[in-house]
Rosetta silent file (secondary structure, phi, psi, omega in degrees, C-alpha in Angstrom):
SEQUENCE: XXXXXXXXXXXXXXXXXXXXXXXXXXXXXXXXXXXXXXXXXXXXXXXXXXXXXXXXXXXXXXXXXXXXXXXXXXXXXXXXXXXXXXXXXXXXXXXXXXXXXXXXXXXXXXXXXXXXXXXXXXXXXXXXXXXXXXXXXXXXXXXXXXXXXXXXXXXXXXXXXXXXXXXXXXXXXXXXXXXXXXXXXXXXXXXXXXXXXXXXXXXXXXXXXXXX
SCORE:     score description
SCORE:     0.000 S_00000001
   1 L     0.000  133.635  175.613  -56.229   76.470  162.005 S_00000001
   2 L   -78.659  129.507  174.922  -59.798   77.634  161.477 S_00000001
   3 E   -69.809  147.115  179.064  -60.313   78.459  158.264 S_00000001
   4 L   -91.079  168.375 -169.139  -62.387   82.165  157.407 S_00000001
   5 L   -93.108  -10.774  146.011  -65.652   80.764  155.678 S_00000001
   6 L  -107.226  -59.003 -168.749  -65.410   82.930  152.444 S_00000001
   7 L   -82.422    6.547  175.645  -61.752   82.780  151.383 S_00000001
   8 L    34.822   15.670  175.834  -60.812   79.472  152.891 S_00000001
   9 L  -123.039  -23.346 -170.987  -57.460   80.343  152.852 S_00000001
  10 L  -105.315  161.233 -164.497  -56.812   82.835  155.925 S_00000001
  11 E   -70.753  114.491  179.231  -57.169   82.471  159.409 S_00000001
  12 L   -60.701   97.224  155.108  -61.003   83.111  160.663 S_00000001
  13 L   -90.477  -27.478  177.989  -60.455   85.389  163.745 S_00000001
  14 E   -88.528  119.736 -169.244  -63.688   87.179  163.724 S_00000001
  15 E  -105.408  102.739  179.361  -67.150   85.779  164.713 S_00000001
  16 E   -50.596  105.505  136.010  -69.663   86.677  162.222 S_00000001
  17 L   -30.403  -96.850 -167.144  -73.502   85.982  164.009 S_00000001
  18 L   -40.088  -30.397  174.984  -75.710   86.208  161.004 S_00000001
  19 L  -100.594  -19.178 -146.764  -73.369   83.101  158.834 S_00000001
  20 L    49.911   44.501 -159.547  -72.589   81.507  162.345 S_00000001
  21 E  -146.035 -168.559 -173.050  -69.388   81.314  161.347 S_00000001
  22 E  -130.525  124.829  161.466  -65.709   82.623  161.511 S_00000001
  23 E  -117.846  152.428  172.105  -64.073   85.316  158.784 S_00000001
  24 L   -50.646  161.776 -176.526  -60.556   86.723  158.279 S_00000001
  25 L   -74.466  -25.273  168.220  -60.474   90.285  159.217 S_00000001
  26 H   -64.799  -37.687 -173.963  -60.261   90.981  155.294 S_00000001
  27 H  -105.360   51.267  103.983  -63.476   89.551  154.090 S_00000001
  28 H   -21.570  -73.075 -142.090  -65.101   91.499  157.093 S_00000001
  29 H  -104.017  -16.151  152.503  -64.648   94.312  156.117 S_00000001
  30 L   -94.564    7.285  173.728  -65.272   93.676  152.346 S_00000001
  31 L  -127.318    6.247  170.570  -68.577   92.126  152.870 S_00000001
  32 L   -53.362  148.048 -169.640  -70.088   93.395  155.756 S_00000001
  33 L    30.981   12.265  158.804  -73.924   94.781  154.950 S_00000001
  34 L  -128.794   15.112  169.577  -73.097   93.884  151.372 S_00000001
  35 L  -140.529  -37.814 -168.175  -73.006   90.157  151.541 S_00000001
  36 L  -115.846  146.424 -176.384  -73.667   89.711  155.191 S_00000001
  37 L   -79.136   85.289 -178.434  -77.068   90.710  156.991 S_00000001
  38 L   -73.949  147.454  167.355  -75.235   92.518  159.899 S_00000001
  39 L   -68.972  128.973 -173.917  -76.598   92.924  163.369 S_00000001
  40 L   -53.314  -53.503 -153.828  -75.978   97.140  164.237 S_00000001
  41 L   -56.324   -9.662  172.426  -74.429   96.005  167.392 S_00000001
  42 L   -44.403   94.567 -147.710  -71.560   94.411  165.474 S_00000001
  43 L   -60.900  -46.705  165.068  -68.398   95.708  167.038 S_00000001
  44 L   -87.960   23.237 -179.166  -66.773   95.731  163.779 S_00000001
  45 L   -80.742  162.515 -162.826  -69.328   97.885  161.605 S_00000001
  46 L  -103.323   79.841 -169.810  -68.428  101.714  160.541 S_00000001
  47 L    -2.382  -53.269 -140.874  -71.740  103.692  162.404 S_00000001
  48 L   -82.742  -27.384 -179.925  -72.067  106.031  159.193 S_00000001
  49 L   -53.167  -38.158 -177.131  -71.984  102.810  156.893 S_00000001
  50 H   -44.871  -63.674 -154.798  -74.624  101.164  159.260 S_00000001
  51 H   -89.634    2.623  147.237  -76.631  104.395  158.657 S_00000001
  52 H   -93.235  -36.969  177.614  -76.386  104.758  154.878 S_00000001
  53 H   -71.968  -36.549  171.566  -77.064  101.005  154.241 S_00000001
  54 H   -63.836  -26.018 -172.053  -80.442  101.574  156.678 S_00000001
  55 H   -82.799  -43.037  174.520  -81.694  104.832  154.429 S_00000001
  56 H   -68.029  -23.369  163.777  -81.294  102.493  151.029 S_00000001
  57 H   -73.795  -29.087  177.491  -83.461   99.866  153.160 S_00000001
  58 H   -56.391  -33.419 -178.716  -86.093  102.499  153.508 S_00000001
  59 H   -62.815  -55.806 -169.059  -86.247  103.294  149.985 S_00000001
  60 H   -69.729  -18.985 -173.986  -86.584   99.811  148.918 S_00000001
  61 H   -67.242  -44.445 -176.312  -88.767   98.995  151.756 S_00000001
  62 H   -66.571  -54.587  165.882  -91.053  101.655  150.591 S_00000001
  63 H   -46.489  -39.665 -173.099  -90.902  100.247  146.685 S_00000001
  64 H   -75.997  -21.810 -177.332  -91.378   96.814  147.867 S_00000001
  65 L  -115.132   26.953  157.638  -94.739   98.107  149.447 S_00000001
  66 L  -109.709   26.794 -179.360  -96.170   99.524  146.687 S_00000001
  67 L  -111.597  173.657  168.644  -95.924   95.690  144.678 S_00000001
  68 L   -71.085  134.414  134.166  -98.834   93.588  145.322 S_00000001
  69 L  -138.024   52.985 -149.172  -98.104   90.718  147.747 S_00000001
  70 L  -128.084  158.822  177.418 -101.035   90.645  149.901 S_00000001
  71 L   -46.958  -21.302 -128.487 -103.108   86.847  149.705 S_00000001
  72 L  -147.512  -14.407  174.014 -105.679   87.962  147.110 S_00000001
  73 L  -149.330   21.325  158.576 -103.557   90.274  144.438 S_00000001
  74 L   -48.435  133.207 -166.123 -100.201   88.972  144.476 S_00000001
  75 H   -80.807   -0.078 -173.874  -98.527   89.473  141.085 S_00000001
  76 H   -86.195  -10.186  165.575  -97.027   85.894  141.491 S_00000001
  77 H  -114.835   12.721  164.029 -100.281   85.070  140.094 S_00000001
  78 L   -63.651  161.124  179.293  -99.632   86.641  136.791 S_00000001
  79 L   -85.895  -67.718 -178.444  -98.721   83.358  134.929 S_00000001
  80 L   -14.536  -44.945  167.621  -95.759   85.621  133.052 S_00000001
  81 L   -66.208  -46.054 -170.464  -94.635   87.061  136.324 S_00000001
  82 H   -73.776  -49.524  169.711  -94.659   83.741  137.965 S_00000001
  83 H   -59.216    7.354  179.213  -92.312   82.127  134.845 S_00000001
  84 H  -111.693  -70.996 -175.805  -89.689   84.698  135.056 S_00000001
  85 H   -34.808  -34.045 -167.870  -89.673   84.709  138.958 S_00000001
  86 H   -69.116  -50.373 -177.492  -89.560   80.232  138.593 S_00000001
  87 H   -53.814  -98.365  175.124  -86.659   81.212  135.815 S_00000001
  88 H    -8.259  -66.165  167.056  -84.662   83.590  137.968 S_00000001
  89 H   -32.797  -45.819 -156.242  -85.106   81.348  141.165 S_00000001
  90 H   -63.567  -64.780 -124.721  -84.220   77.962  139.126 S_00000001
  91 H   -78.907  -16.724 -166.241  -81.284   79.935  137.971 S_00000001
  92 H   -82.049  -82.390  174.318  -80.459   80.996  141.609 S_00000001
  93 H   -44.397  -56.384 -144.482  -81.087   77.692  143.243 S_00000001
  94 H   -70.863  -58.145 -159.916  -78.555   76.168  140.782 S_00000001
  95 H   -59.259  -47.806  179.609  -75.870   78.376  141.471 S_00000001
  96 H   -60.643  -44.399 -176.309  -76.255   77.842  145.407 S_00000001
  97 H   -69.645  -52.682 -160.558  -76.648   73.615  144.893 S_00000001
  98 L   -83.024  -26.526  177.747  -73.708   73.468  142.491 S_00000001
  99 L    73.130   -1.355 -139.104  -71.734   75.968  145.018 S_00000001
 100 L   -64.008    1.265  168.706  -70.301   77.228  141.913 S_00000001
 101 L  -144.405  138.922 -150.293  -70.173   80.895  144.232 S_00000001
 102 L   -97.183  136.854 -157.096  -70.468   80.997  147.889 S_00000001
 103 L  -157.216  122.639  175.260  -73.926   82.997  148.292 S_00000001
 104 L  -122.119  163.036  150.443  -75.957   83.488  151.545 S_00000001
 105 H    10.136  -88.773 -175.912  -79.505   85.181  151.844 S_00000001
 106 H   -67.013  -19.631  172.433  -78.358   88.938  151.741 S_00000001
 107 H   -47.909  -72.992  179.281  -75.995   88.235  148.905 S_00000001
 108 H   -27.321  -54.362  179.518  -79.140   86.978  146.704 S_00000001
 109 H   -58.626  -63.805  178.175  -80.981   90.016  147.941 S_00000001
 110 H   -56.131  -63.663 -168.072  -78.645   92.821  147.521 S_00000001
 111 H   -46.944  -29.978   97.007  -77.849   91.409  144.039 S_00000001
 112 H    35.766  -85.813  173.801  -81.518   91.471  143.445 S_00000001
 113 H   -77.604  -43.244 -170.803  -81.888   95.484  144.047 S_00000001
 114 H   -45.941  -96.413 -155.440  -78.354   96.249  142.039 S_00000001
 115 H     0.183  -52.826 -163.969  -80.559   94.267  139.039 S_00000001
 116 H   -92.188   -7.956  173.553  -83.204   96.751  139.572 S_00000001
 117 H   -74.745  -78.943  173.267  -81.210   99.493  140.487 S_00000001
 118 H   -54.936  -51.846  173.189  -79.436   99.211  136.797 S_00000001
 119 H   -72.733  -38.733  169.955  -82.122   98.282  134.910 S_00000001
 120 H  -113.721  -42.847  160.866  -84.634  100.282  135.991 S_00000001
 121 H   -56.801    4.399  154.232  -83.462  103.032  137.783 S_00000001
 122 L    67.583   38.687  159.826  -80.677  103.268  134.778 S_00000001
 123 L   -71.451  142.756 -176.544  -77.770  103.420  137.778 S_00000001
 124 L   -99.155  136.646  168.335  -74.795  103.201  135.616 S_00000001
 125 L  -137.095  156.881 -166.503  -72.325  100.230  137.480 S_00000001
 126 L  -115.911  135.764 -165.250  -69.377   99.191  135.539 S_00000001
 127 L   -56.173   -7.459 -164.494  -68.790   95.424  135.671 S_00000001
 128 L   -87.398  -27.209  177.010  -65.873   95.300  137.239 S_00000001
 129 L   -74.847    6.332  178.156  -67.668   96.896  140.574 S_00000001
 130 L   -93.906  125.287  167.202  -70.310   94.176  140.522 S_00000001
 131 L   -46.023  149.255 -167.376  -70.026   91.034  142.772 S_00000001
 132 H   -68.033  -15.880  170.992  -69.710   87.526  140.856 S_00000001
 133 H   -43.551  -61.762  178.932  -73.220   87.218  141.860 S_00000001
 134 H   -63.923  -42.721 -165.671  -74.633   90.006  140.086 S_00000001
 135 H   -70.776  -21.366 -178.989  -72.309   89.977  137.329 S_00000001
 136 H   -65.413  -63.778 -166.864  -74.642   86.283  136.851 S_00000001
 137 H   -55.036  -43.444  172.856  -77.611   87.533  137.501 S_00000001
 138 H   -54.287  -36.804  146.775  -76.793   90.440  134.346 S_00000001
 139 H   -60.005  -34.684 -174.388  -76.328   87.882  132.157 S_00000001
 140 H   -74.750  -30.277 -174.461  -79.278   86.222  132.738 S_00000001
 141 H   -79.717  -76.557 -172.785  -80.992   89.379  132.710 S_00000001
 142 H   -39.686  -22.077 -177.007  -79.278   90.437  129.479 S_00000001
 143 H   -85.801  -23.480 -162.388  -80.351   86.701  127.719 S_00000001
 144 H  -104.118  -18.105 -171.876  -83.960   86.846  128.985 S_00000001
 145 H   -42.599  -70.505  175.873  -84.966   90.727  128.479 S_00000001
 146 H   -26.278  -46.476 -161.246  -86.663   90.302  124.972 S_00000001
 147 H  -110.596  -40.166  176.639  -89.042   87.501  125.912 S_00000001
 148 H   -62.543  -28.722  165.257  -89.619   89.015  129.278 S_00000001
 149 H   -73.110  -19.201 -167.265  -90.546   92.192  127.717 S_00000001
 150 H   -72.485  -34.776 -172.846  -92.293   90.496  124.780 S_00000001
 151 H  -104.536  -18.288 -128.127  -95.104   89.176  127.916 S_00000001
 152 L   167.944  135.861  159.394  -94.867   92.537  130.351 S_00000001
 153 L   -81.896  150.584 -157.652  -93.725   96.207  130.580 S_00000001
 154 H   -59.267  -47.218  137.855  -90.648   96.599  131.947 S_00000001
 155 H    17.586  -95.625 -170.811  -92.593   98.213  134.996 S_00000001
 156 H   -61.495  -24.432 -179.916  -93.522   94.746  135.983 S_00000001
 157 H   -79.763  -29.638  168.435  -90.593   93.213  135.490 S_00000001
 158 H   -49.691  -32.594 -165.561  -88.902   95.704  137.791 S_00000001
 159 H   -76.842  -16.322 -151.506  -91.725   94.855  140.295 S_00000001
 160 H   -81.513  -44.579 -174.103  -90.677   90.983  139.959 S_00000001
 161 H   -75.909  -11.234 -172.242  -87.207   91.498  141.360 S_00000001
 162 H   -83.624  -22.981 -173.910  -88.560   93.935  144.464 S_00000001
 163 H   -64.992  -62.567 -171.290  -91.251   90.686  144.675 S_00000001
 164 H   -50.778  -36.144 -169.555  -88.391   88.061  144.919 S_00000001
 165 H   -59.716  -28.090 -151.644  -86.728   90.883  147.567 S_00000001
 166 H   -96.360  -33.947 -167.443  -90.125   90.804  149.846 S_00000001
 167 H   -73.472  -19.604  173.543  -89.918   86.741  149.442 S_00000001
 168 H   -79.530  -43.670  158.804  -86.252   86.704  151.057 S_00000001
 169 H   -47.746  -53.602 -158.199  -87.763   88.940  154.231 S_00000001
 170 H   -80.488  -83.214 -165.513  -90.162   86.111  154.797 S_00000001
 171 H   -44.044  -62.702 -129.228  -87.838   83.328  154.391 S_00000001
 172 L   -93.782  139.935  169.852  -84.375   84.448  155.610 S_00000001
 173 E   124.395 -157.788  173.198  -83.645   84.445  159.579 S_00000001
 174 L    59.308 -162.722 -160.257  -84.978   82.188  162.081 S_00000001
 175 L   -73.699  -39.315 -159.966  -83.117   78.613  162.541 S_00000001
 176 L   -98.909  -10.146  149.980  -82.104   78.620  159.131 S_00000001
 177 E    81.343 -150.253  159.190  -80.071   82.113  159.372 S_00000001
 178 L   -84.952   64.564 -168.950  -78.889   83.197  156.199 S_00000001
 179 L  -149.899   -7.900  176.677  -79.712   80.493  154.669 S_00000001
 180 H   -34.791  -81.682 -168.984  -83.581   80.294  154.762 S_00000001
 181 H   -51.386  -48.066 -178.957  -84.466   81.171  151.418 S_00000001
 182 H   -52.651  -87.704  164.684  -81.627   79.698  149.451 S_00000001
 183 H    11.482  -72.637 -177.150  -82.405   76.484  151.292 S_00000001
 184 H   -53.232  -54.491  179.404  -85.969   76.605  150.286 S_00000001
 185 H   -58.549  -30.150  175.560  -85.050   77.177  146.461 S_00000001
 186 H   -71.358  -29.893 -165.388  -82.821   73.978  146.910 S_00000001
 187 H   -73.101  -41.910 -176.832  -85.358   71.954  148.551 S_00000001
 188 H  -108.683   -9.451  166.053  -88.319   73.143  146.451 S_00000001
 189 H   -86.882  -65.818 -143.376  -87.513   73.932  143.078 S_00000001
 190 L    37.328 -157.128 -178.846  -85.172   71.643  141.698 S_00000001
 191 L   -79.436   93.579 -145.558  -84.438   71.173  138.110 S_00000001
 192 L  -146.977  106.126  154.036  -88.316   71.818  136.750 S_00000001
 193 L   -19.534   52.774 -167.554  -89.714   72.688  133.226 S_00000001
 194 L   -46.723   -2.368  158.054  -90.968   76.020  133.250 S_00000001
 195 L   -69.703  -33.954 -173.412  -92.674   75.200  129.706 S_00000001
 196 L  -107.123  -21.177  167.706  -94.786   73.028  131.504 S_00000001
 197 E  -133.285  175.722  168.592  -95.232   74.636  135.333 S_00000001
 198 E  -171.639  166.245 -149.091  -94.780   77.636  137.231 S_00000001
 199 E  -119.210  129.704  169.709  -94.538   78.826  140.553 S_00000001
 200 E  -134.246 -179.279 -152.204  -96.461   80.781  142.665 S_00000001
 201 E  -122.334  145.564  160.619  -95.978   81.574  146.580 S_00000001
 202 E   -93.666  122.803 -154.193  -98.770   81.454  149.297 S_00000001
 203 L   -17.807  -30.819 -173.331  -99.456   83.909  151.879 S_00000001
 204 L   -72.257  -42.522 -165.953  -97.203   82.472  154.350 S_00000001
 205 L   141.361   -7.458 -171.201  -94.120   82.610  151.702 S_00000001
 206 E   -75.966  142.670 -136.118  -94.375   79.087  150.607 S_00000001
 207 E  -138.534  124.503  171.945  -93.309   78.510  147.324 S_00000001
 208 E  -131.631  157.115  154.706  -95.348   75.834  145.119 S_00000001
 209 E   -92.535  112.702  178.236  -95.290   74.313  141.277 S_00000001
 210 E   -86.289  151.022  149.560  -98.533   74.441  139.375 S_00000001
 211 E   -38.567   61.224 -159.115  -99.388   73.081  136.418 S_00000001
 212 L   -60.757    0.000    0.000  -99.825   75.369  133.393 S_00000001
């Protein structure tokens, strides 16, 4: 029996595009456009959901394109900005390599804006409604706040997670699917002192470790 490709225990009948893969009819319908990048044409999506998850990409689309990412003023070339992004990423990459939670692209992403969504727009979400992703990500954010504020106003740090958001649009799609970015963070990060380097990204999206 084909397995579904998040819960590994129920029978995959539905064929997801965007993972290439086969899910149960259950985790369909709880992760569509919140875990999975759906295509509109997707027989099983709910029209109005389609069309409320497209007006929150507009917003952020609009936020993300007021940060700096352009070749010549990227904020990835703050050193401060770039050790919190390498920190975040590491911390990311880890999770995905280790498997310890099954994570594609749009997971990474969504979880990403909740971060910035709570923290800086002061959204109130109550842990139990947060994805194990997120609930990860909160910690990290709750251990690291102090010393990231201690280098940057919280401004900028907010801009860091819509920066990591505009680096998963470059990466994710194309032959590697939802799997681009993560991929990349496995390939190109590894396990790497951020006392001693830090990472910045080149117009294309390419992600390198400098030297401090």
């Amino acid at each position: 029996m084909l397995k579904c490709w998040f819960c590994k225990t129920k029978k995959g009948k539905r064929y997801c595009a965007p993972i290439d893969n086969f899910l149960c009819p259950i985790c369909c319908g709880e992760n569509r456009l919140k875990r999975i990048d759906c295509v509109e044409k997707c027989r099983y999506l709910n029209g109005l959901t389609y069309q409320k998850n497209r007006t929150d990409d507009k917003e952020f689309s609009e936020l993300m394109a007021r940060v700096p990412h352009g070749e010549h003023n990227d904020i990835f070339k703050d050193i401060d900005v770039a050790l919190m992004a390498g920190e975040i990423e590491t911390f990311v990459r880890n999770i995905y390599v280790n498997a310890n939670i099954r994570i594609t692209d749009k997971m990474v992403y969504e979880s990403y804006k909740k971060i910035y969504q709570i923290h800086v727009n002061n959204k109130i979400q109550e842990e139990y409604q947060l994805d194990e992703l997120t609930q990860e990500l909160c910690k990290l954010y709750k251990n690291n706040i102090k010393m990231w504020e201690f280098n940057m106003e919280r401004s900028k740090i907010g801009q860091v997670f819509l920066r990591l958001m505009i680096s998963i649009k470059k990466m994710s799609g194309g032959r590697m699917g939802e799997f681009g970015y993560l991929n990349y963070l496995k390939n190109n990060l590894g396990n790497v002192n951020l006392g001693e380097t830090f990472i910045v990204e080149d117009k294309f999206g390419n992600k390198i470790r400098k030297p401090l």
